[in-house]
N, C-alpha and C positions, 0 to 999 in steps of 0.2 A: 503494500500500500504505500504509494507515495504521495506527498504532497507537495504543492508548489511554496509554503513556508511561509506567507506573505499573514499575518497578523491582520484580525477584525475582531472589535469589539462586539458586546450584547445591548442590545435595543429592548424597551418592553416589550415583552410578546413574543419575542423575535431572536432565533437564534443564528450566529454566524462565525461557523467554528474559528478558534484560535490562529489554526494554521490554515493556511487552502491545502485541500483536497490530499488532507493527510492517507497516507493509501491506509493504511489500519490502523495509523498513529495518532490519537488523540494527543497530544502535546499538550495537555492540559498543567497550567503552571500550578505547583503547592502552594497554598496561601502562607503568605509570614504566620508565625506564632506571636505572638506578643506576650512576654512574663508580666505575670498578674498577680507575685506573691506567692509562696509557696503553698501555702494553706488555704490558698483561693481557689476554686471549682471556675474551669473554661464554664461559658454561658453555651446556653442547649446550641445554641446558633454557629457556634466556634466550634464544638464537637461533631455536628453534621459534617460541615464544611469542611473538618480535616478527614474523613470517616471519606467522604464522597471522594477526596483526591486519591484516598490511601488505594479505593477503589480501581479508578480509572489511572493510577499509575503504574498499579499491579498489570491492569489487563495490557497497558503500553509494553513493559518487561515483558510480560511473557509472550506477547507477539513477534517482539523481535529475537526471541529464540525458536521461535516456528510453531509455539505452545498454544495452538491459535483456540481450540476448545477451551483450555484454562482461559484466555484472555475471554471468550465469551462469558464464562461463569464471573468475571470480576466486572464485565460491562456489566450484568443482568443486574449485580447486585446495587451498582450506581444507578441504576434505571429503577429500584427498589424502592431505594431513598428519595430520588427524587422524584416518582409518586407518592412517597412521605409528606412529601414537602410541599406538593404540590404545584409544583413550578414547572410553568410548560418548558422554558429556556433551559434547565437543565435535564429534562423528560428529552426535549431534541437534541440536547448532544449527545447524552449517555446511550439513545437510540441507536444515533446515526453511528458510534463507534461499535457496537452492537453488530449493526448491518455488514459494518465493513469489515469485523472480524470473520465474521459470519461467509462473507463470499471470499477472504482470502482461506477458509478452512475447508474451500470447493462444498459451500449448501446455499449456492444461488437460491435456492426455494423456501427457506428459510431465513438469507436476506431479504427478498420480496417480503415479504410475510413484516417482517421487523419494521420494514421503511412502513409500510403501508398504515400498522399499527403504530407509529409514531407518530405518524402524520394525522391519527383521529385524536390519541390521546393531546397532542398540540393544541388542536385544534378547539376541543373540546374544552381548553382553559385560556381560549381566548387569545393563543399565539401563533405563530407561520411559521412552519419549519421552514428551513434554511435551504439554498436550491441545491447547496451540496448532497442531501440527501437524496433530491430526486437523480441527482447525477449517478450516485451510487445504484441505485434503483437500478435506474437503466440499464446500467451494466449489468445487474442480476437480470433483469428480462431479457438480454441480447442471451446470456450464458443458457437461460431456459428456452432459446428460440423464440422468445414472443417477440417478434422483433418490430411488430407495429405497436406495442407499448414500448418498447423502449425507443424510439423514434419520438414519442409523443413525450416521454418522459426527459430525453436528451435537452427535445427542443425546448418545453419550458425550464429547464436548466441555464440555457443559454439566455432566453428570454429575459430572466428575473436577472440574469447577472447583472445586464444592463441595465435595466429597472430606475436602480437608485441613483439619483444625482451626483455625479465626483465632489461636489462640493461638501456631500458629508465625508468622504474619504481621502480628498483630492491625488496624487500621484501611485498613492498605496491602492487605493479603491479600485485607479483606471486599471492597473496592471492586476489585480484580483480578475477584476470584470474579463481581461483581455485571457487571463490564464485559464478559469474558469469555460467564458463562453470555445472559448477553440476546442477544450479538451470536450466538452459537450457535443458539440459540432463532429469533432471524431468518432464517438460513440453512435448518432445520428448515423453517419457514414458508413460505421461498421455493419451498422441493420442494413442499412438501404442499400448494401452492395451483396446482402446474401437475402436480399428479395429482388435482388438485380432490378429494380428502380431507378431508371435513367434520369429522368425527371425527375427524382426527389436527390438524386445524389448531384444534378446540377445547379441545384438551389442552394446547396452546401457550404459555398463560398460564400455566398450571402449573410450565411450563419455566423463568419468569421468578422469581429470587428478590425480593423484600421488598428498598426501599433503607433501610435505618436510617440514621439520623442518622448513628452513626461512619461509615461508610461512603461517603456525601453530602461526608462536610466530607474526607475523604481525596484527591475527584473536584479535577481544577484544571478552571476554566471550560471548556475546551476540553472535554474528558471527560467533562463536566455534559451538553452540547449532544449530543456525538456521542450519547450514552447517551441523551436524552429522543427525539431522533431514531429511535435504532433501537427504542427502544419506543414510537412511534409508527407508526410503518412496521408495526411487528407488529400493532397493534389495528386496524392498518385492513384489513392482510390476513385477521386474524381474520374483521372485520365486515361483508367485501366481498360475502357473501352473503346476508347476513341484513339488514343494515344498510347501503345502499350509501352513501346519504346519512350515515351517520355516517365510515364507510370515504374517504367525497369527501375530510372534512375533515379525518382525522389525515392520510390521504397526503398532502394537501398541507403540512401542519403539517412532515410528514417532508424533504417538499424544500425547504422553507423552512429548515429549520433545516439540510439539506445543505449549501444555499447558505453561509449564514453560514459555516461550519464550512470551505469552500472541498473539499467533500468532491463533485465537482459526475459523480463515475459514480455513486455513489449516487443522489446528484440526480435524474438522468434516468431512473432507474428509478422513483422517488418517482412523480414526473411520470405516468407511462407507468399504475402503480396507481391514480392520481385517477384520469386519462383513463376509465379500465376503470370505478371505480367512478362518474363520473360520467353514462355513459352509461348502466350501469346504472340510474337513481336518476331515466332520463327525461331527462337536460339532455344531452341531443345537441350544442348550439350548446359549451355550456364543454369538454366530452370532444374537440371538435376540435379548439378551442383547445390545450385540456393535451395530445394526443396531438403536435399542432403541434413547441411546446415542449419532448416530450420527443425529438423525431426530430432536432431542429435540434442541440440538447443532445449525444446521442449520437454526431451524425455529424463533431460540430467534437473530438469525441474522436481523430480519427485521427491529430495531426500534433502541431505546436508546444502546442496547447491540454490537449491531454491530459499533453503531462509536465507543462506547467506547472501541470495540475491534481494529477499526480503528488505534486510536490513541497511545494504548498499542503496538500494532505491528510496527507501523512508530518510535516510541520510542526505537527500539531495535534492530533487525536485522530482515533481510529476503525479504520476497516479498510479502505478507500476501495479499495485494488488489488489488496491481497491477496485479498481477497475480491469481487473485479470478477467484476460477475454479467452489465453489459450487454455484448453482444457485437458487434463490426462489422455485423451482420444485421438489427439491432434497428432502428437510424436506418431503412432502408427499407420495415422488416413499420410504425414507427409512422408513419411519411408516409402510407402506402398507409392506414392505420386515421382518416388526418385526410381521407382524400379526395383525396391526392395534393397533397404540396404541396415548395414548391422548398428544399433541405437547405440549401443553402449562396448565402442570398438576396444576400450582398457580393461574389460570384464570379459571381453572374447564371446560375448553371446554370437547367436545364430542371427541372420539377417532376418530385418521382418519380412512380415508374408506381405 
């Protein structure tokens, strides 16, 4: 789960997590303690509020050891409390990290489930969840196949980004708004190229705002990369039909810059795009190569490699887990598209079928 890092305060009613688009990492800061005397009792209010951190900092630790069930069990408990307490703002964070644990532990349908049920308990105390959640959503309904709710879910993601006026945020807000809507707009994309939707994946660009200048110098490097990434990713899925050859070379552009970024489930999806648009475009010999690369990629996801991919991505920018789109499945359907070839060449298995 990654996120792009960029800090947003809370508003009545209204929640809007810490970081952007932490992939399963609620970054949620511990409140100061303040000594009150030794023989003085914290007030109820001071003991929640350390209880609910102790919560959701547990479940951050144990995410980024791959502990993604335990991290569930310490969200649920902060989502506990804060139906305690009745506060819809921290009912929507402790949700939304909830969700995202939840889809980086591969139970899309138990993400869904959580965003959906956040969004009533929100609601229901007079608050708006945050559009990061429905971002996350999406991405559970792309993983489940629904992919005309997650289109629908993407685009108002992107939508509300832009929403609120810079001047509550000014340069910090544009560049949230600019990280936010594009990574939405990719998700958007990812549906609407596996309902092969020509028209809706050319509307796409649309989805993406303008970077200006303020905006750019707000981005820290890491957030430069993830962001030129995910809009490269996009123009290639845009141009995978019309342009395959142009399509070849942003996807690869996009895994290239995964790489860097240590962002490496994106990666293999990148990978798996060139493949596609490579063999479109007549280069048979490179599409097996790339398809090669992206099954090896995918399948060393399942163990040690994959938290440690976990952790490198939540360390830098983007949306790496939260928004993990490849699935245990994928390593075998891209073997089988290379021709059959061996997943895990230092273990000497047998080539897949």
């Amino acid at each position: 789960m990654t996120y792009y890092g960029l800090q947003s305060g809370r508003r009545a009613g209204c929640l809007k997590p810490r970081w952007l688009l932490r992939s399963v990492l609620p970054l949620a800061a511990l409140l100061p303690l303040v000594g009150c005397g030794g023989a003085q009792s914290e007030a109820p209010v001071i003991q929640y509020d350390v209880a609910l951190q102790q919560f959701l900092s547990a479940g951050r630790d144990s995410f980024m050891l791959g502990r993604y069930t335990v991290a569930e069990t310490q969200y649920r408990k902060a989502a506990s409390l804060a139906l305690l307490r009745d506060s819809a703002p921290e009912i929507a964070e402790s949700g939304y990290d909830l969700a995202v644990a939840q889809l980086a532990a591969e139970e899309p349908a138990q993400a869904h489930a959580t965003a959906e049920k956040t969004r009533r308990a929100v609601a229901l105390r007079g608050g708006r969840p945050s559009p990061y959640l429905d971002l996350v959503d999406a991405a559970a309904c792309y993983r489940l196949g629904q992919y005309g709710q997650a289109r629908d879910l993407a685009l108002a993601a992107a939508q509300e980004a832009g929403a609120t006026p810079s001047a509550h945020g000014g340069a910090s807000h544009d560049a949230s708004a600019l990280l936010l809507s594009t990574r939405a707009a990719l998700v958007y994309a990812l549906a609407a190229d596996q309902q092969n939707d020509t028209a809706a994946l050319a509307r796409v660009p649309g989805m993406v705002p303008a970077t200006d200048q303020r905006a750019a110098q707000a981005l820290s490097p890491a957030q430069a990369l993830a962001l030129r990434a995910d809009q490269s990713e996009i123009q290639a899925l845009v141009a995978r039909r019309t342009n395959p050859a142009e399509a070849w070379k942003q996807a690869e552009e996009a895994a290239n810059l995964r790489r860097d970024s240590g962002n490496y489930h994106d990666m293999a999806r990148a990978l798996a795009l060139a493949a596609r648009s490579a063999d479109a475009a007549g280069r048979k010999d490179a599409a097996q190569a790339l398809w090669t690369r992206a099954a090896q990629s995918a399948a060393a996801q399942g163990g040690a490699a994959s938290h440690l991919s976990s952790a490198l991505a939540a360390g830098v920018a983007g949306a790496a887990d939260s928004m993990r789109t490849v699935t245990p499945d994928d390593a075998n359907a891209w073997a089988r598209a290379a021709g059959g070839v061996t997943l895990h060449p230092f273990t000497e298995d047998a080539p897949a079928p």
